[in-house]
Steps between C-alpha positions, in 0.01 A plus 500: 500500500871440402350282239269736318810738512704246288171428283493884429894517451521176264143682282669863470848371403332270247329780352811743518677242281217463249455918492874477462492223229252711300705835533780317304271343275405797410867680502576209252209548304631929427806354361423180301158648403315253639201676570282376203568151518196277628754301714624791698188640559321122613805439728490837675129426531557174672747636718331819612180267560707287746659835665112596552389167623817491732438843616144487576478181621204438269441201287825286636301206544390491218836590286642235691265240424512609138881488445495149676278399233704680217804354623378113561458553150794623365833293499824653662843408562559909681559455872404838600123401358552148718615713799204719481274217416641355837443775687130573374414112569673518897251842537 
């Protein structure tokens, strides 16, 4: 039990921070008129489709898989991709 309370804990703060992350998006977006721009829209896209995935607990598997895949194939000297990477390969 105590561990599906973390499980649900860890899911709606990850979500919180995404809905969160897209509220200033968008707050940025009013002021440096952003809203137009094919970048700010496909990044808010990705974003809220990670926040849905998170929060429904739908399609993880197969996001996860995916970004392995995306990322095996993309070079990267960012630690905070290798420290995720780490913790999606110890899961």
């Amino acid at each position: 039990m105590e561990l599906e309370k973390k499980s649900e804990e860890i899911k709606l703060a990850s979500a919180d921070i995404l809905h969160n992350s897209l509220r200033l998006m968008k707050q940025l977006s009013n002021v440096l008129e952003w809203e137009n721009e094919k970048e700010f829209k496909d990044n808010m896209y990705l974003i809220a489709t990670i926040g849905l995935i998170i929060s429904k607990d739908q399609y993880k598997d197969t996001m996860i898989y995916y970004c392995r895949e995306i990322v095996d194939d993309m070079e990267d000297d960012d630690d905070t991709i290798e420290d995720a990477l780490n913790y999606i390969n110890d899961a």
